[in-house]
C-alpha positions in Angstrom: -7.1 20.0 -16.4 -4.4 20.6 -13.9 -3.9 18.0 -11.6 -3.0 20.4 -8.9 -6.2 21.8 -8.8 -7.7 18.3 -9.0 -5.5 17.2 -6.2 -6.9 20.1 -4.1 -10.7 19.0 -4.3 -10.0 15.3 -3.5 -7.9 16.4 -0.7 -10.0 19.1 0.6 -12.6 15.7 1.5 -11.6 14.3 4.7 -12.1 10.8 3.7 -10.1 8.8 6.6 -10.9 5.4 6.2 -13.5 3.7 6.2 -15.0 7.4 6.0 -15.5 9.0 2.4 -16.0 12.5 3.0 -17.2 13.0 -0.8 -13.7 12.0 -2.3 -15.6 9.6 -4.5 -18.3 12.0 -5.7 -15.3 14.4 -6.5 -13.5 11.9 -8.5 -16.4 10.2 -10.3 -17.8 14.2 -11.8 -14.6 14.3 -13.2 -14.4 11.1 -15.0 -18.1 10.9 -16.3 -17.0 14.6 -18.0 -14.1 11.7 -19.8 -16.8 9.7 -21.2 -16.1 6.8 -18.2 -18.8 5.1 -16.8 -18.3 4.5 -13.1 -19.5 2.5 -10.9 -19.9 2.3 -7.0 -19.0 -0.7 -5.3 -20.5 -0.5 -1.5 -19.0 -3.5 0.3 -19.6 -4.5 3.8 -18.6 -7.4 5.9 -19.5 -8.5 9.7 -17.2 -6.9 12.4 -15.7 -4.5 9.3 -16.9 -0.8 8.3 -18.8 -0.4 4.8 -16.5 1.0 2.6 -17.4 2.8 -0.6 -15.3 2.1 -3.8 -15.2 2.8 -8.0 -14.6 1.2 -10.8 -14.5 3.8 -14.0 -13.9 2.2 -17.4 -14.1 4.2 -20.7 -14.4 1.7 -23.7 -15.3 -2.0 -23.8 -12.5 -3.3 -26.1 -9.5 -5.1 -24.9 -6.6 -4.4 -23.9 -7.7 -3.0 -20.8 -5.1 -0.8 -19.3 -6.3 0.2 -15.0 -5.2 2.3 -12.6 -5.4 1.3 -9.2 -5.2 3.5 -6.0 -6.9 4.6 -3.0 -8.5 7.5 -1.4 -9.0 6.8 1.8 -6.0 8.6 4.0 -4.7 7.6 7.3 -5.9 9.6 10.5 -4.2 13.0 11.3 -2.7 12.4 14.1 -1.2 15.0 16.8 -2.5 17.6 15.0 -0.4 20.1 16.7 2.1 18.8 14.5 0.5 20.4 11.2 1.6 24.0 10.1 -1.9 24.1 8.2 -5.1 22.3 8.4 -4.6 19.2 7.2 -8.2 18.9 4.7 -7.2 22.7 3.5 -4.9 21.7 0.4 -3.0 24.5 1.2 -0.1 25.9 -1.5 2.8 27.1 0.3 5.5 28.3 -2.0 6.0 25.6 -4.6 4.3 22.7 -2.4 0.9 21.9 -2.1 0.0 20.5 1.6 -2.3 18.2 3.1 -3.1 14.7 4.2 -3.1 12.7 0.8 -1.1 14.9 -0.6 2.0 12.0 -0.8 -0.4 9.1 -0.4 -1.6 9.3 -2.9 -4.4 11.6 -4.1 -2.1 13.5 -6.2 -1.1 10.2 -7.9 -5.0 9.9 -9.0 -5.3 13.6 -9.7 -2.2 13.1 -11.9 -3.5 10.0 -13.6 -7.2 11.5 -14.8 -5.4 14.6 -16.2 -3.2 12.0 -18.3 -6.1 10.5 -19.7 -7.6 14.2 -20.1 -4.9 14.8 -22.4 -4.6 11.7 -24.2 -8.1 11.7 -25.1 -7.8 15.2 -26.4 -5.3 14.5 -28.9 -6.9 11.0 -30.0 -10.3 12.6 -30.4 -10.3 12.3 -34.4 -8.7 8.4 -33.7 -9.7 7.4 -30.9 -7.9 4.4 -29.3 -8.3 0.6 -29.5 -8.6 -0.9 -25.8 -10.2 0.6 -22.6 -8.6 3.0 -20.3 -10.6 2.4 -16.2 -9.4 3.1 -13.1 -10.1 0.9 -9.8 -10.4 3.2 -6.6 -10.9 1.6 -3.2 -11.7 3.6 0.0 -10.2 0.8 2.2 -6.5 0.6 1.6 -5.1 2.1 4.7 -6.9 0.2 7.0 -8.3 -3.2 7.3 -8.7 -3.9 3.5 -11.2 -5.9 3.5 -13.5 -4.3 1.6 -11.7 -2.9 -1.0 -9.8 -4.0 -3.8 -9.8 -7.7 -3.0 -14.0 -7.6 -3.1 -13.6 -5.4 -6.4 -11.7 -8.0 -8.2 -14.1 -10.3 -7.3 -16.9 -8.2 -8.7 -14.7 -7.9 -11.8 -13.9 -11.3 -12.4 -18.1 -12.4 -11.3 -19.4 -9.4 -14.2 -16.8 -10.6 -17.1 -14.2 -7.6 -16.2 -10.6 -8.7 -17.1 -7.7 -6.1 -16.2 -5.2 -6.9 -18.9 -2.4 -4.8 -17.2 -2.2 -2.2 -14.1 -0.1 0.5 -12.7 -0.5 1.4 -8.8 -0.4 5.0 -7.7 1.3 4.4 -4.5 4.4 6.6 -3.8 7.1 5.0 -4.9 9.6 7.2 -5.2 12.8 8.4 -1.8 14.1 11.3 -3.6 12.3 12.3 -6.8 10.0 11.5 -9.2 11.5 9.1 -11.7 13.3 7.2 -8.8 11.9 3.9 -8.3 9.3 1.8 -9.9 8.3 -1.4 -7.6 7.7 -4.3 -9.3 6.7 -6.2 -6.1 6.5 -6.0 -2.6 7.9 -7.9 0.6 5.2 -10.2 2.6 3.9 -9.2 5.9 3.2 -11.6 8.6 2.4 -10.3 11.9 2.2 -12.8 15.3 1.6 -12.9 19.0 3.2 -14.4 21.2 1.9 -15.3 24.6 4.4 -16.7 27.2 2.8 -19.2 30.3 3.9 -19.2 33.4 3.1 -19.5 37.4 2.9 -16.4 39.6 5.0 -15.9 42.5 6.9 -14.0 45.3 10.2 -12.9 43.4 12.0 -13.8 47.2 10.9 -17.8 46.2 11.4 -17.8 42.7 11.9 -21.7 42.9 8.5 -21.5 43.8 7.2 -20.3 40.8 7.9 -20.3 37.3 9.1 -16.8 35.2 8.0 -16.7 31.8 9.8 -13.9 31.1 13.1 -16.0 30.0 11.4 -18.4 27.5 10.4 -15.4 25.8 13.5 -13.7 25.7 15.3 -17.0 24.8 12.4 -17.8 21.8 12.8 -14.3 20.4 16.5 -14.4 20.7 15.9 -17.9 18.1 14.5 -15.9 15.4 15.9 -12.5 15.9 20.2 -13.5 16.6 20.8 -14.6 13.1 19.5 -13.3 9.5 16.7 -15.5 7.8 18.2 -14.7 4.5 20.7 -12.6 2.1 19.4 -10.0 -0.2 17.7 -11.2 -3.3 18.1 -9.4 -6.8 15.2 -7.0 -6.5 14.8 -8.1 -2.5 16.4 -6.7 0.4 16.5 -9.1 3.4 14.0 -10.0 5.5 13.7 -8.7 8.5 12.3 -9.7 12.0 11.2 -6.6 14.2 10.2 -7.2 17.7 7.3 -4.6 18.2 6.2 -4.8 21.9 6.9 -6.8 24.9 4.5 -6.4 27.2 4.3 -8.4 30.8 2.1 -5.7 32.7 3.7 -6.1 36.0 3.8 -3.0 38.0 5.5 -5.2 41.5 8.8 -5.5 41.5 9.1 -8.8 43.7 6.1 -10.3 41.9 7.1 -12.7 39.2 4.5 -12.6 36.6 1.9 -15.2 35.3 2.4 -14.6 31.4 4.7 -12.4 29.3 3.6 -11.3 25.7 5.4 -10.2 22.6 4.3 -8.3 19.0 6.3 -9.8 16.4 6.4 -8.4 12.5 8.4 -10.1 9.7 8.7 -8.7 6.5 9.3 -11.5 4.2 11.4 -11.2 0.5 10.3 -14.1 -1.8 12.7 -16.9 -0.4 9.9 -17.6 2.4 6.4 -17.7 2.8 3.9 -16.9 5.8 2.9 -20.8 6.5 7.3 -21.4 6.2 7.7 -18.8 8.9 4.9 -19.3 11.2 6.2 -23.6 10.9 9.6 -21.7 11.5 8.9 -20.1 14.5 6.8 -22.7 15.9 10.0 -25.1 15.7 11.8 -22.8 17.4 9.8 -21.8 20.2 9.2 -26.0 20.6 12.8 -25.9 21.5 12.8 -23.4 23.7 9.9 -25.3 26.0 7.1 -24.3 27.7 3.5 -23.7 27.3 2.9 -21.2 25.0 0.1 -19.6 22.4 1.1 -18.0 18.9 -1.2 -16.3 16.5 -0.4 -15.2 13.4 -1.7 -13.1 10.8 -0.2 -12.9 7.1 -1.8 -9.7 5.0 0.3 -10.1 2.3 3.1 -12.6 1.0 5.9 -11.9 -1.2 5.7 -11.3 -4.9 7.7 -10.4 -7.9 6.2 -9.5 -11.3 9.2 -10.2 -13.2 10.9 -7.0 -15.2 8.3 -7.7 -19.0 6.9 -5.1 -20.9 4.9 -3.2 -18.6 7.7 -2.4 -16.2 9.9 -1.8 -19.4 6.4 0.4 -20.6 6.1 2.7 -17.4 10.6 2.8 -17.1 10.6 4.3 -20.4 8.2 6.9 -20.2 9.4 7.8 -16.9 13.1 8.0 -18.7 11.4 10.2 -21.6 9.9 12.8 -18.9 12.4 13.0 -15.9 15.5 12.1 -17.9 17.0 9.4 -15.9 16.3 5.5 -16.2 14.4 4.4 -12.7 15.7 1.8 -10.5 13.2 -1.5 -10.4 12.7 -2.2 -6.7 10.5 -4.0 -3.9 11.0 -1.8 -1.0 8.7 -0.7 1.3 5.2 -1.7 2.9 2.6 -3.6 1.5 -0.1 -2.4 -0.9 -3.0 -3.0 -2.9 -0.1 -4.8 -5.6 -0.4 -7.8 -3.6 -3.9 -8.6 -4.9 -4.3 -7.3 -8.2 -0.8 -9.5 -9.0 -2.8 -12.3 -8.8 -5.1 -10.8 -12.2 -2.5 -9.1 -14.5 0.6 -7.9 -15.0 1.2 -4.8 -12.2 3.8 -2.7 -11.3 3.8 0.7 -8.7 4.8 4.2 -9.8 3.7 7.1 -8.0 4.9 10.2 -5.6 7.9 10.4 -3.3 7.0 8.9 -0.2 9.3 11.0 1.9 6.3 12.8 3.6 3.5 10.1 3.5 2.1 9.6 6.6 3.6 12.3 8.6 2.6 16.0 9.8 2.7 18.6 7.1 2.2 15.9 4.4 3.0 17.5 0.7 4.0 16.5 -3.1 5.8 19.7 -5.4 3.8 21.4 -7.4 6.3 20.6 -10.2 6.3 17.2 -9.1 2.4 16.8 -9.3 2.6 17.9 -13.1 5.4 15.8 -14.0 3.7 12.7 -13.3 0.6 13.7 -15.1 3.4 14.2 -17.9 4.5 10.2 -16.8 1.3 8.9 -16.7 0.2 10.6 -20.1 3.7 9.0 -21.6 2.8 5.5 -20.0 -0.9 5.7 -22.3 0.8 7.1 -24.9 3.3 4.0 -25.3 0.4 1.1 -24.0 -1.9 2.5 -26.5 0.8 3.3 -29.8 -0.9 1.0 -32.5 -3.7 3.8 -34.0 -7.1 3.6 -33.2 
């Protein structure tokens, strides 16, 4: 099997989440010609889309080695930006286009021709273990009803994951750069500034909240909440939006409002921050509301013998020793960390996301070569 052409067909479904567009059906023929058996796992949840998903095991002996990814792809976008229609999988010279073509339907593609070819030469042997793969259609969105519902399905129908690798895109430059071994927390808050309208001629008259919320972003923003860790960078506070609506320019407004994100390395959590912030803002004075939303926190899955597992094969294929990182976003990592050992390795991520999305041809292949490695070294005892 070659996972280019693999990569086409899942592309070629325009499954923009929550949507599916037949990705699943694509993925699940090939497996069930591996022997898997798959399973769909509809979820649905009040005020959330249904979301499809699959969970594909072949064997029912531990260890259990998964692979975890999604298919679902972010929305297109301006598509004036695309050279070629985005759901064509279009090869032009030695790149193969589309959306999901970083992020990360090649990485699947790349993983089921692995296990192709590891099956082929174990045929006579077989292996000890079970090889499955755990595919949500709800990673780019809301996840919600994704992976976090399938682990729970896992755990409620006697499914233990002994160790997982996550497709995501790992890599800035080239395959072989980076394998993450845990990702930065996410908190997200609003922030709602009160005030009193009034004529901007008798300001004493009314009351501007536009300086408390300058002066209560400039107390989280003006100094660093931390030094970079050993596999952390620092965290960072990004102010996203300030908003106050006011279209007058001798009206003082009523409320002003601010977006706040914080990306969080493992010296903090979302409750430390939001209790952080909320001293702060105290100081400052005022009436004010803050919300906050944490979708992920900080984790680390210390460098053991899966990251050393997935580093050496990588070193064997591409010929240079990756670099262990936590860089990025968040990503479907966060939950499965809380089951088994995980650790990310996937595509460059220099095009995920944008216009003219696209992995190299030569790049697809060598991580199928990777991947294949990675089984090769999990499963080495004979079956």
């Amino acid at each position: 099997m070659d996972p280019v052409d693999l990569s086409q067909a899942l592309i070629r479904c325009p499954s923009v989440t929550p949507a599916d567009g037949g990705a699943l059906d694509v993925l699940e023929a090939a497996l069930r010609k591996l022997g898997f058996t798959c399973r769909r796992l509809p979820f649905e949840e009040t005020g959330f889309a249904r979301v499809d998903n699959l969970y594909a095991r072949l064997g029912d002996a531990a260890p259990n080695f998964c692979f975890a990814g999604h298919t679902d792809v972010v929305p297109v976008g301006d598509p004036d930006g695309w050279s070629v229609d985005p759901f064509a999988a279009a090869i032009k010279g030695d790149r193969l286009y589309g959306r999901g073509a970083a992020d990360m339907k090649t990485a699947i593609a790349a993983f089921v021709a692995a296990v192709e070819r590891f099956l082929a030469d174990r045929k006579r042997g077989g292996f000890k273990g079970s090889i499955s793969l755990l595919i949500t259609g709800d990673e780019e969105a809301d996840a919600v009803n994704g992976t976090v519902k399938m682990l729970r399905w896992l755990k409620d129908n006697g499914e233990a994951l002994d160790d997982c690798l996550v497709g995501e895109p790992t890599n800035s430059r080239r395959v072989g750069d980076v394998i993450k071994i845990g990702r930065r927390g996410s908190l997200t808050a609003a922030l709602t500034v009160h005030g009193a309208q009034g004529h901007s001629a008798y300001a004493h008259l009314a009351d501007n909240p536009i300086p408390r919320l300058m002066r209560m972003l400039g107390s989280i923003v003006d100094k660093p909440l931390d030094k970079r860790g050993k596999h952390f960078p620092p965290s960072d506070v990004i102010v996203t939006t300030i908003d106050v609506g006011n279209k007058v320019s001798n009206l003082i407004p009523s409320r002003a409002e601010a977006r706040i994100n914080i990306r969080f390395n493992d010296a903090h959590t979302g409750s430390g921050l939001e209790k952080m912030m909320r001293q702060r803002f105290d100081k400052v004075g005022g009436k004010y509301d803050l919300t906050v939303k944490v979708s992920g926190e900080a984790f680390l899955t210390p460098v053991g013998p899966l990251a050393e597992l997935v580093a050496n094969a990588v070193e064997k294929v591409a010929g240079a020793r990756p670099e262990f990182n936590t860089a990025g976003g968040t990503s479907d990592a966060r939950f499965i960390k809380d089951h088994c050992p995980v650790v990310e390795f996937g595509m460059t991520n220099e095009t995920a996301h944008k216009a003219d999305e696209n992995s190299r041809l030569a790049d697809i292949r060598m991580l199928a070569d990777i991947y294949r490695a990675v089984l090769d070294g999990y499963f080495a005892a004979p079956g």
